[in-house]
C-alpha positions as CSV (number, residue, x, y, z in Angstrom):
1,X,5.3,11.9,8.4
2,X,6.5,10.5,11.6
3,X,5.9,6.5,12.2
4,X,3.9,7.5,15.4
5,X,2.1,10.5,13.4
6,X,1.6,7.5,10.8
7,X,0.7,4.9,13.0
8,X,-2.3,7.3,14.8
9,X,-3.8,8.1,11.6
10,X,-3.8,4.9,10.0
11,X,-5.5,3.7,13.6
12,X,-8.6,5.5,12.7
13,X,-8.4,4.0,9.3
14,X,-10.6,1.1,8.4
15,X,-9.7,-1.7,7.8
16,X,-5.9,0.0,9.3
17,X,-7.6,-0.3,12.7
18,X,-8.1,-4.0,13.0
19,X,-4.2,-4.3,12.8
20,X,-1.9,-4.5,16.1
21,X,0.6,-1.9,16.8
22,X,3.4,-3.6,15.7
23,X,2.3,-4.2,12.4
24,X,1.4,-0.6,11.8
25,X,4.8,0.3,12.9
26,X,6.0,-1.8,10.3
27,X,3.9,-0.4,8.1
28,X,3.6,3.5,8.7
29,X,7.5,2.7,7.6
30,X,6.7,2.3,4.2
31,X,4.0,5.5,4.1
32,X,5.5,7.9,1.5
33,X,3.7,11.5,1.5
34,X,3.1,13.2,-1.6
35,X,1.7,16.5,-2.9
36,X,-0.5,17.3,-5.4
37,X,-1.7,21.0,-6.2
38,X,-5.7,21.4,-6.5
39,X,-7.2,20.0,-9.8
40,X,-3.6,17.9,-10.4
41,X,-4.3,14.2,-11.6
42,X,-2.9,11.9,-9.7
43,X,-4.3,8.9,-11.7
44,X,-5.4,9.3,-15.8
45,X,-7.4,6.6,-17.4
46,X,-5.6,4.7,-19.6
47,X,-2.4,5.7,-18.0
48,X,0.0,3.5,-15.5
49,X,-1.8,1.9,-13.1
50,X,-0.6,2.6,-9.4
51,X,1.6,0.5,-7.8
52,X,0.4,1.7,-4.1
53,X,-2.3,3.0,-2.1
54,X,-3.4,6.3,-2.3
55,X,-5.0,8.0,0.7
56,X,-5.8,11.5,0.9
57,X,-5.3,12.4,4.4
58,X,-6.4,16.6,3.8
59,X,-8.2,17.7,1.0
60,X,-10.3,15.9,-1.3
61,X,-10.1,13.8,-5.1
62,X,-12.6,13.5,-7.4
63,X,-13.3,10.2,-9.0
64,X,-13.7,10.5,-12.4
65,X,-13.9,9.1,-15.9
66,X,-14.1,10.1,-20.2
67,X,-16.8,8.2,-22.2
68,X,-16.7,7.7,-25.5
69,X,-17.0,10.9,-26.3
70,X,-14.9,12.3,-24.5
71,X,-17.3,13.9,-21.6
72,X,-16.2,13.4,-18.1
73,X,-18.2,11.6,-15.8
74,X,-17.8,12.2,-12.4
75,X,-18.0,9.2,-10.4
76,X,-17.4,10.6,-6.9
């Protein structure tokens, strides 16, 4: 992603929005884009926990988690 392309839609990203230009320059210079086929999990529980922020700019995630018995439980 280009650091403009980055910096405009982080801009309409709360709570992006509240920062200056400069510091979202700064920032959309760290933004790393990654791909993820549909259905591919891009967190497990129990797994590593992330060491970023995930936003899904297209597309959508569903939030979900096992119980006990191993059922999944959508969260969102």
């Amino acid at each position: 992603m280009l650091t403009l392309e980055a910096v405009t839609f982080l801009q309409g990203i709360p709570p992006f929005q509240l920062l200056d230009d400069a510091t979202l320059t700064a920032l959309a210079g760290t933004i790393s884009i990654e791909y993820y086929p549909k259905g591919f999990p891009i967190l497990t529980q129990g797994g590593p926990a992330s060491d970023s922020l995930q936003i899904v700019r297209t597309g959508s995630a569903k939030v979900s988690m096992r119980s006990s018995e191993r059922e999944e439980i959508v969260i969102d």
